[in-house]
C-alpha positions as CSV (number, residue, x, y, z in Angstrom):
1,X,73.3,3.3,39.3
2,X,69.7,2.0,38.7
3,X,67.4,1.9,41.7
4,X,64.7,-0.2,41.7
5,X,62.1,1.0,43.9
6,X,58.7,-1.0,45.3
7,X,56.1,1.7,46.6
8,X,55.4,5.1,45.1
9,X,53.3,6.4,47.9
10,X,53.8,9.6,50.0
11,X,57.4,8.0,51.2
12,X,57.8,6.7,47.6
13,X,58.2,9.6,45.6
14,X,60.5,11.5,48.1
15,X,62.7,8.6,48.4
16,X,62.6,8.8,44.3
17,X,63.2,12.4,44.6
18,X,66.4,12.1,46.2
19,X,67.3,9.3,44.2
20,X,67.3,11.4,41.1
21,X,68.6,14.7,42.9
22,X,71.6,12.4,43.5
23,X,72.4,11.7,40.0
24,X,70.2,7.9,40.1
25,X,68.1,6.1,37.3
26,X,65.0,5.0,39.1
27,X,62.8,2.2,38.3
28,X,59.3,1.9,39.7
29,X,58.2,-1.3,40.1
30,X,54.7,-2.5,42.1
31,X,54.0,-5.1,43.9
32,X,51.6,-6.8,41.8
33,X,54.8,-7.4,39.3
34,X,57.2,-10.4,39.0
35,X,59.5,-8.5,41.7
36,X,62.4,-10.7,41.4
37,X,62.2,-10.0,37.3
38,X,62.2,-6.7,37.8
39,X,64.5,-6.2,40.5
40,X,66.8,-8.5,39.5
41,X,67.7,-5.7,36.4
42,X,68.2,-3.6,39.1
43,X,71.7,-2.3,41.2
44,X,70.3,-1.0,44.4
45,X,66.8,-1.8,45.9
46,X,64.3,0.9,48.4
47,X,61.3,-0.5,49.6
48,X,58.7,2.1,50.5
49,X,55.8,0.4,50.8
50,X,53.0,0.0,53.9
51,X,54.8,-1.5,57.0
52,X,52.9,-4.7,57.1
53,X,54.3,-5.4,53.7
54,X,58.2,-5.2,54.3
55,X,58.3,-9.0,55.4
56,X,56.9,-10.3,53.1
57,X,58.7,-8.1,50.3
58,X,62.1,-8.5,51.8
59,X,61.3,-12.3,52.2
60,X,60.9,-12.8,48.7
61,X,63.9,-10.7,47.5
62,X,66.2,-12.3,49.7
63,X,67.4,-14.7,47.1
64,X,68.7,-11.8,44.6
65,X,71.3,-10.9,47.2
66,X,70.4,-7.4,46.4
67,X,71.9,-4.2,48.7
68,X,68.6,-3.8,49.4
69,X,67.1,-0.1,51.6
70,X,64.0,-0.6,53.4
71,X,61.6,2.2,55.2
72,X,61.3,1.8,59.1
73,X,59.9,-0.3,60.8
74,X,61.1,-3.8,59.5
75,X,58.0,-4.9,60.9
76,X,55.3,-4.5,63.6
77,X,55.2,-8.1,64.4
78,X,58.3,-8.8,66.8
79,X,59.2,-12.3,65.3
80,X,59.6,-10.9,61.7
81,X,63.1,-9.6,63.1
82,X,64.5,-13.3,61.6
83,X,64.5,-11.9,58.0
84,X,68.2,-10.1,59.3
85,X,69.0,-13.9,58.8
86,X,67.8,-14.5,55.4
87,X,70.2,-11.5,53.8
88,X,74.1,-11.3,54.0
89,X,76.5,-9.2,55.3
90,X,76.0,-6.3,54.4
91,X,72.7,-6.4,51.9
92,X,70.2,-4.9,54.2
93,X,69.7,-1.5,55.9
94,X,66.6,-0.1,57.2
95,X,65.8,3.6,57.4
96,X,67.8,5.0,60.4
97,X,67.6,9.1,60.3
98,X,68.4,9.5,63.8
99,X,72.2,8.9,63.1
100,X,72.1,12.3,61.6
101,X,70.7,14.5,64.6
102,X,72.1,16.6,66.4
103,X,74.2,15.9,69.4
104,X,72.1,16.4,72.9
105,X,73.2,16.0,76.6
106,X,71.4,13.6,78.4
107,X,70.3,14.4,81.9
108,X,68.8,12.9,84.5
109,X,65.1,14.0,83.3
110,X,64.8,14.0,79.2
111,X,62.2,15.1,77.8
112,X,61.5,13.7,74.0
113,X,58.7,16.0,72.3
114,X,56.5,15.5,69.1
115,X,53.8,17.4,68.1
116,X,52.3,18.3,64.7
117,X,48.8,18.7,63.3
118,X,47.9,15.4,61.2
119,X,43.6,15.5,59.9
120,X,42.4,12.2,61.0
121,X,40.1,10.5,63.4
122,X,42.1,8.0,64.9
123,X,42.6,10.5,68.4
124,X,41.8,7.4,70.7
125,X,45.1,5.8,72.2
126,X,43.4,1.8,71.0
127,X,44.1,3.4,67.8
128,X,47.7,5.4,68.1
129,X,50.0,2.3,68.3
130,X,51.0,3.7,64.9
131,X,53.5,6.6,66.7
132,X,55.6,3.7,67.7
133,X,56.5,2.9,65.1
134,X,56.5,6.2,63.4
135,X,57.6,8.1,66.5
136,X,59.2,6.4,68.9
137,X,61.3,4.4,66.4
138,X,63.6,7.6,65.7
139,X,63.7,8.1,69.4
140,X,64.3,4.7,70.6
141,X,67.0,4.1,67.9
142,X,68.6,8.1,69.0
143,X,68.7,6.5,72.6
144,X,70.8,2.9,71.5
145,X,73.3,5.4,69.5
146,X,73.8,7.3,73.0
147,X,73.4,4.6,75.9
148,X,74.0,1.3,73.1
149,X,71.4,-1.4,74.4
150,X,70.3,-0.4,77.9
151,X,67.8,-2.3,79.3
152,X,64.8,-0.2,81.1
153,X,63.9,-1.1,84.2
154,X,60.3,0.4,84.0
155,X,57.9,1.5,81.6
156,X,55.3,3.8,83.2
157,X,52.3,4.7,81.1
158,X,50.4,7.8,81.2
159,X,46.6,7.6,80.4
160,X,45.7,10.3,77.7
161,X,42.4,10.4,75.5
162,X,44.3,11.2,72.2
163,X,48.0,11.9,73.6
164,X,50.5,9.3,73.7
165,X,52.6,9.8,76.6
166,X,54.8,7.0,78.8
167,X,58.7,6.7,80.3
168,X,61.6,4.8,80.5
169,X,63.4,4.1,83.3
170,X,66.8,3.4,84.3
171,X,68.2,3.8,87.6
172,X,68.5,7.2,87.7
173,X,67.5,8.1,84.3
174,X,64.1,8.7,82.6
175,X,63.0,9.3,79.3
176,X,59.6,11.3,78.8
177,X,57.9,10.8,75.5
178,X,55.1,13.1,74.7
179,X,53.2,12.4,70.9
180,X,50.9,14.8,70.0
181,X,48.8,15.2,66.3
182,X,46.7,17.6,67.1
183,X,49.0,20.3,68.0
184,X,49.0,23.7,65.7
185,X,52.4,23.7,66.7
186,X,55.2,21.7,64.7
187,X,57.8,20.7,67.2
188,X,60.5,17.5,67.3
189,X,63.0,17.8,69.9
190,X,65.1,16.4,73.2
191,X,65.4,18.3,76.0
192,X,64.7,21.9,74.4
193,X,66.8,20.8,71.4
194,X,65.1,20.6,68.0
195,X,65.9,17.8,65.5
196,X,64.2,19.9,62.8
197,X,67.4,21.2,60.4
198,X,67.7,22.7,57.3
199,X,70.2,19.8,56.4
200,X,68.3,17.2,54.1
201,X,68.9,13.8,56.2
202,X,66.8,11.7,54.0
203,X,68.9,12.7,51.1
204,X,72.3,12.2,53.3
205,X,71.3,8.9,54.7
206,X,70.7,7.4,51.1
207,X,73.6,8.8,49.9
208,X,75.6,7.0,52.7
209,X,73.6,3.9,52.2
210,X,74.5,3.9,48.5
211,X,78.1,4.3,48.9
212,X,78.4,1.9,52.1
213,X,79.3,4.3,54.5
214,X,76.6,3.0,56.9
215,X,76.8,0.4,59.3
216,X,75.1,-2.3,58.4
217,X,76.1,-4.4,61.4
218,X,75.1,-1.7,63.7
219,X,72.3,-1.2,62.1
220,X,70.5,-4.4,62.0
221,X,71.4,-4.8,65.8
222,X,69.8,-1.4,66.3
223,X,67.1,-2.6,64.8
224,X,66.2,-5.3,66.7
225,X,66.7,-3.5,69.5
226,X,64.1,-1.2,68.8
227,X,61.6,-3.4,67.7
228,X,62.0,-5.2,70.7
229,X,61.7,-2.1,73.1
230,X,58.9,-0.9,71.2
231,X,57.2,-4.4,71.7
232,X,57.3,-4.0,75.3
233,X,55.8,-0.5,75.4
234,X,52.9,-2.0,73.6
235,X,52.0,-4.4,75.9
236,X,52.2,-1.9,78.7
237,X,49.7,0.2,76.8
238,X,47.7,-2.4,76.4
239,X,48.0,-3.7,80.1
240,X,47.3,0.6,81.2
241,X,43.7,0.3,79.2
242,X,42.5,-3.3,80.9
């Protein structure tokens, strides 16, 4: 099939790399183009381009009824959720890894962990509402699999320099999430249990996604879910630094 994909970026070329590794013809095509001409000659469409761009992309597009893949997060503004309306059944998935991790036991206390070295000088948290969406989004979307929409009672932030750290609550059950890009150490995992594999869940996920073995459905529900939790987390941050 031929793949039409908008954004070569970092996320881009690997989403092209598997693309090809799985036997695809790809098409780049950038933004600055007549996208509906050009994706219109086009089977399957990936967007991969910067997350305040996906709206406005997937608005567009709409119209070609296209099975359409689109890098996480749909958006970072909570009301561009509505675009779910604008496509049919069926026509539009957004990036979802965290169906393909491993299965972990909740308890009581979980613990999600991230850390990784990144070079940058955003270390402030007023500047590190991007591991929401980069973060959290996986582990938010990993907790709806498990629980399915659970509604947390509480979201306690903890005040960190150049960490982000906060937790859900639920009765009995909370959920520690600790983000850290400044570690030497590379770690990803719940409760002791990495989500770091050798299996290649980028490549497995668009390979579902191209031969509709995904849920769309579930997906798009997930979806919203998460953007809407992730929302609220915000504004507790925000609230935690007034």
């Amino acid at each position: 099939m031929k793949a039409g994909l908008v954004g070569n970026g970092r996320w881009g070329k690997k989403i092209k790399e598997k693309l090809i590794e799985l036997g695809h013809s790809v098409q780049i095509v950038k933004r600055k183009q007549s996208l509906l001409k050009k994706l219109s000659e086009c089977n399957l469409v990936f967007i991969a381009t910067p997350d305040n761009t996906h709206y406005k992309i997937l608005n567009k597009i709409a119209i070609l009824e296209k099975t359409t893949f689109c890098e996480k997060p749909l958006s970072r503004k909570l009301k561009d959720i509505k675009i779910f309306k604008y496509f049919k059944k069926n026509k539009l998935y957004i990036s979802d890894i965290s169906n393909f991790y491993p299965n972990v036991n909740l308890k009581e206390k979980n613990f999600f962990i991230r850390k990784k070295f990144e070079s940058t000088k955003k270390v402030i948290l007023a500047k590190r509402y991007d591991l929401l969406y980069r973060f959290a989004f996986h582990d938010f979307a990993y907790l709806y699999k498990k629980l399915g929409p659970i509604n947390f009672r509480k979201v306690e932030i903890i005040k960190s320099k150049k960490n982000l750290e906060f937790s859900l609550i639920k009765k009995k059950m909370i959920f520690n999430f600790f983000y850290d890009t400044g570690s030497k150490e590379k770690i990803y995992s719940l409760n002791g249990i990495s989500f770091y594999n050798n299996k290649d869940i980028l490549k497995k996920m668009i390979r579902y996604f191209i031969n509709k073995k995904v849920d769309f459905k579930e997906n798009n529900k997930k979806v919203i879910y998460v953007s809407k939790l992730i929302d609220k987390v915000r504004k507790e941050i925000q609230k935690s630094k007034s």
